[in-house]
C-alpha positions as CSV (number, residue, x, y, z in Angstrom):
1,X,-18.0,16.8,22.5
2,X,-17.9,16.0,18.5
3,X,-15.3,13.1,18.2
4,X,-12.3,14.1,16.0
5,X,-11.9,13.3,12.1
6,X,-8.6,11.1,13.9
7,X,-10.9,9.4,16.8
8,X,-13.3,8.5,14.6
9,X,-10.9,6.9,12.0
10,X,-8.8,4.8,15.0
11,X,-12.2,3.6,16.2
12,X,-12.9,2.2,12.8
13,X,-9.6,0.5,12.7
14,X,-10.1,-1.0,15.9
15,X,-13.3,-2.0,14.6
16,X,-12.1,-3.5,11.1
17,X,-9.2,-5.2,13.2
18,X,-12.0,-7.1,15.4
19,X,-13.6,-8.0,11.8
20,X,-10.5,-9.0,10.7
21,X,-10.2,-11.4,14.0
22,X,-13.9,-12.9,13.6
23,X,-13.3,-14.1,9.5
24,X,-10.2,-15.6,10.8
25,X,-11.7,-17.3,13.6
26,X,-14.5,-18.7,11.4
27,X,-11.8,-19.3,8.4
28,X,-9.8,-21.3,11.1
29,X,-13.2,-23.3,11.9
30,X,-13.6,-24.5,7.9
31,X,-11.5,-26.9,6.9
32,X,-8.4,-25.8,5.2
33,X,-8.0,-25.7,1.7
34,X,-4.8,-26.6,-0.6
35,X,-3.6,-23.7,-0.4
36,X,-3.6,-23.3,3.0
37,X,-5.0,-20.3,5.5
38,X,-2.5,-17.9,5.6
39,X,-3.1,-14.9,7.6
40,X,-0.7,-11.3,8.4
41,X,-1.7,-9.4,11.3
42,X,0.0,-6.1,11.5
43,X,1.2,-5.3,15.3
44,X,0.1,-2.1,17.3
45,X,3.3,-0.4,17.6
46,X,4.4,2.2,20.7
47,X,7.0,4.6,18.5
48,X,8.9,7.4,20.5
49,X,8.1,11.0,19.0
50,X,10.5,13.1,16.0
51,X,12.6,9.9,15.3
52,X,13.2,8.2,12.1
53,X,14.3,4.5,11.7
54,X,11.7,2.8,13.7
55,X,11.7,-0.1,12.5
56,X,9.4,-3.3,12.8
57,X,9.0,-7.1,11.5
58,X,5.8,-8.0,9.6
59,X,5.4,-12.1,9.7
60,X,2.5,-14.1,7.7
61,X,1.2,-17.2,9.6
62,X,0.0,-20.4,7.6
63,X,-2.5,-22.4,9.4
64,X,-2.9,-24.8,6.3
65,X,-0.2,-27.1,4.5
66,X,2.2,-25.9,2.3
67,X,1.8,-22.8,-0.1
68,X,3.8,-22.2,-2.7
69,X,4.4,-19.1,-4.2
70,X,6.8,-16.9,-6.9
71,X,6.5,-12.8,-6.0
72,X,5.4,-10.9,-3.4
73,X,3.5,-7.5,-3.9
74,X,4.2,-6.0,-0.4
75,X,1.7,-2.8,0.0
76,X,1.1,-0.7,3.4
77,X,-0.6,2.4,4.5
78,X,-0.6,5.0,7.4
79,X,-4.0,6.3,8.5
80,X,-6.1,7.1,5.4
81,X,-3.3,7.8,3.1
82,X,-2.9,11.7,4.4
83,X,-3.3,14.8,3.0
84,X,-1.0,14.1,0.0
85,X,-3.5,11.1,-1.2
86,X,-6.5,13.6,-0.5
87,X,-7.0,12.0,3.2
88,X,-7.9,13.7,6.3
89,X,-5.1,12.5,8.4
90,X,-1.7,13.1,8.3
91,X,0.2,10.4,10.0
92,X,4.1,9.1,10.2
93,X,6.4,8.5,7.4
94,X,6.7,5.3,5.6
95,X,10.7,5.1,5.5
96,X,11.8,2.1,4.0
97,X,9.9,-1.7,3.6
98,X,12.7,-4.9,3.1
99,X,10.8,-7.8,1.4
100,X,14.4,-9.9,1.0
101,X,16.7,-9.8,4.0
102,X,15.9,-12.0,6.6
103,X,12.6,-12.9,4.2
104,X,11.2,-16.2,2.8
105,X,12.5,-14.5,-0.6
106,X,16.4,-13.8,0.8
107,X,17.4,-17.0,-1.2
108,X,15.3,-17.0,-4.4
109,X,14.6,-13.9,-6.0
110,X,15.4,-11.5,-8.6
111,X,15.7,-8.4,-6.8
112,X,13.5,-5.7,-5.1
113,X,10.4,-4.3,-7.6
114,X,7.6,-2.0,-7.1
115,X,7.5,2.3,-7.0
116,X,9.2,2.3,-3.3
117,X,7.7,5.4,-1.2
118,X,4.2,6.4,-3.5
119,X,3.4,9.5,-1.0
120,X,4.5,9.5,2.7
121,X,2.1,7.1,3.8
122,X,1.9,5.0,1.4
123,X,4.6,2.9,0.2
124,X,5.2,-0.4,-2.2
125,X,8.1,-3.6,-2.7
126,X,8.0,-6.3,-4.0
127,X,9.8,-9.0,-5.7
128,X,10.1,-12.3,-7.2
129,X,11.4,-15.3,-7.9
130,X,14.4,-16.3,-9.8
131,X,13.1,-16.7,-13.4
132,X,13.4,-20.5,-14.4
133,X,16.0,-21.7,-17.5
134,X,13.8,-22.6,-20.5
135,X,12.6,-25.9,-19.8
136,X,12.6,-25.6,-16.4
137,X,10.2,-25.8,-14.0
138,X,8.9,-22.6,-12.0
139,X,10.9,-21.3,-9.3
140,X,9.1,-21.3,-6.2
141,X,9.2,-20.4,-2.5
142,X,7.3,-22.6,-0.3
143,X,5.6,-21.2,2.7
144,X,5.5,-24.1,5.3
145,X,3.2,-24.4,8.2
146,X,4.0,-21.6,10.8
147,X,5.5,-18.5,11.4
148,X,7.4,-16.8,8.5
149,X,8.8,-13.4,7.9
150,X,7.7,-11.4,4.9
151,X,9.0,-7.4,5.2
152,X,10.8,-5.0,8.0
153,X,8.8,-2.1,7.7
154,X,11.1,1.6,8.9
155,X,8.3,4.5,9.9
156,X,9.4,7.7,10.7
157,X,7.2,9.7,13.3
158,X,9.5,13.1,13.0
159,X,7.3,16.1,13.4
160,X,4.4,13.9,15.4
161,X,4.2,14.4,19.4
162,X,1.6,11.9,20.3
163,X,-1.2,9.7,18.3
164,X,-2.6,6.7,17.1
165,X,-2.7,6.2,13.4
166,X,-4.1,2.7,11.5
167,X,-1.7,1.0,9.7
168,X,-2.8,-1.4,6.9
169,X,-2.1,-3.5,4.1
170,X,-5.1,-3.3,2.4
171,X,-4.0,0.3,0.4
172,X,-5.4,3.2,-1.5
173,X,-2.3,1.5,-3.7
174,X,-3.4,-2.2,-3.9
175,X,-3.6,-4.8,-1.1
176,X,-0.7,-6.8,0.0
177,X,-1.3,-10.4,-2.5
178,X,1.6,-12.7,-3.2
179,X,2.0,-14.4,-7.1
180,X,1.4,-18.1,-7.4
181,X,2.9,-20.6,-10.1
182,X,-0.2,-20.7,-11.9
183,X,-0.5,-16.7,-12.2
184,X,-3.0,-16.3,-9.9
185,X,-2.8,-14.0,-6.8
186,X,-3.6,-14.9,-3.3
187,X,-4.6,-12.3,-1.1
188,X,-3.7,-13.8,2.7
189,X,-6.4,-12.8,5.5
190,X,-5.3,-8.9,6.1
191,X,-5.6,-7.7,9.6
192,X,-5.1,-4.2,10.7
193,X,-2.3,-3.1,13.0
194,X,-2.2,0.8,14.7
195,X,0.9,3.3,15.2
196,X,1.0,5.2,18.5
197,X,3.6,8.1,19.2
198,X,4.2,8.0,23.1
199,X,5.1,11.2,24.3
200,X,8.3,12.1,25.8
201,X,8.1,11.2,29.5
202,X,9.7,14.6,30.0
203,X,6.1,16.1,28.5
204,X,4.0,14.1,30.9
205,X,6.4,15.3,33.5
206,X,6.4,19.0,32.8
207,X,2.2,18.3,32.3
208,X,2.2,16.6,35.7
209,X,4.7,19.6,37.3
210,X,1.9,22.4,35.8
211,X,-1.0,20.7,37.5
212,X,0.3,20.3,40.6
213,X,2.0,23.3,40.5
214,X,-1.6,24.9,39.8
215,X,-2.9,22.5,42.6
216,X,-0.6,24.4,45.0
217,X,-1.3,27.8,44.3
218,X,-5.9,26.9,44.5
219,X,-5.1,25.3,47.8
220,X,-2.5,28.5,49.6
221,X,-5.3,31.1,47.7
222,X,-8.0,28.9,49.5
223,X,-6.0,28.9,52.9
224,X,-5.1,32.5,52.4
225,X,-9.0,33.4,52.0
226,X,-9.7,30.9,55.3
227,X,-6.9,32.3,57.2
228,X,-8.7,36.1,56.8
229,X,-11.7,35.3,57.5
230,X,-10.8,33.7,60.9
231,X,-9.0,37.2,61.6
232,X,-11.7,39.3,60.6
């Protein structure tokens, strides 16, 4: 059986992802630079079917010392992009992305930037820091060693029963990269998450019901044919 356009594409993700794994394994092995080895690995999400505001943290982890930086560019894609961005693979809804509350920015920055929602799958925030007085040095945010949340990313699977979908930050758009005081970008290590609708466990049930409802019915013809022939 020929592999679907959607099999084929999840396999690649799973594929990237491993990629993704091995440079950070042998970027963990070098020695760290100033900057530090910062790394955002998306998570492989269950979702329930038809519901919107499924929501989910994305964190970056520093491996290195201390990096500092002044904006975020926060990019992230479903699948290929979908139909709309002349894809294959029509996926769930990019809802909403939050780059301040509960963020390394929530304290220091100058409100929420970027086009929001591009096409369904494909959405963009940012923001950046407060802009120094004249005089002043740059305003910074420092990411420390560890754990840090960046974005919490809504998806909204409405009109999707079941399947697994990519989800990236490497984008048709641009790839996630965060501004630093000397106006360069740094683009962290980028590793690929996946999307999975779960079906209703009511589906599976009525599935399960039709099967061994069909189950039945072979076995009583089967019986019903042995039974006859024994009278006969």
């Amino acid at each position: 059986m020929k592999p679907s356009t959607q099999d084929w594409f999840v396999a690649r993700c799973h594929l990237r992802r491993l990629a993704g794994l091995a440079a950070l394994a042998a970027g963990l092995a070098l020695t760290v630079s100033l900057r530090g080895q910062v790394i955002i690995d998306l998570p492989e999400l269950f979702l329930q079917p038809h519901m919107a505001n499924q929501a989910f943290d994305v964190f970056i982890q520093n491996e290195g010392g201390p990096v500092e930086v002044t904006g975020i560019g926060f990019n992230i894609q479903v699948a290929d992009g979908g139909p709309e961005a002349g894809g294959l693979i029509d996926g769930p809804a990019i809802m909403l992305v939050d780059v301040i509350t509960g963020t390394i920015f929530e304290s220091n920055n100058n409100g929420v930037s970027g086009t929001g929602s591009i096409l369904p799958q494909v959405y963009e925030r940012g923001t950046m820091t407060v802009r120094p007085a004249p005089g002043e040095n740059e305003s910074v945010v420092v990411i420390g060693t560890g754990r840090w949340k960046i974005a919490r990313v809504t998806l909204d699977t409405t009109g999707f029963d079941s399947g697994t979908y990519a989800l990236t930050l490497n984008t048709l758009n641009s790839p996630t990269k965060f501004t630093m005081p000397d106006a360069d970008d740094m683009i962290p290590i980028l590793i690929e998450g996946s999307v999975t609708v779960v079906p209703e466990p009511g589906g599976w049930a009525l599935g399960t019901g039709m099967m061994l409802l069909g189950y039945a019915g072979v076995r009583a013809a089967r019986g019903h044919r042995r039974s006859g022939n024994q009278t006969g």
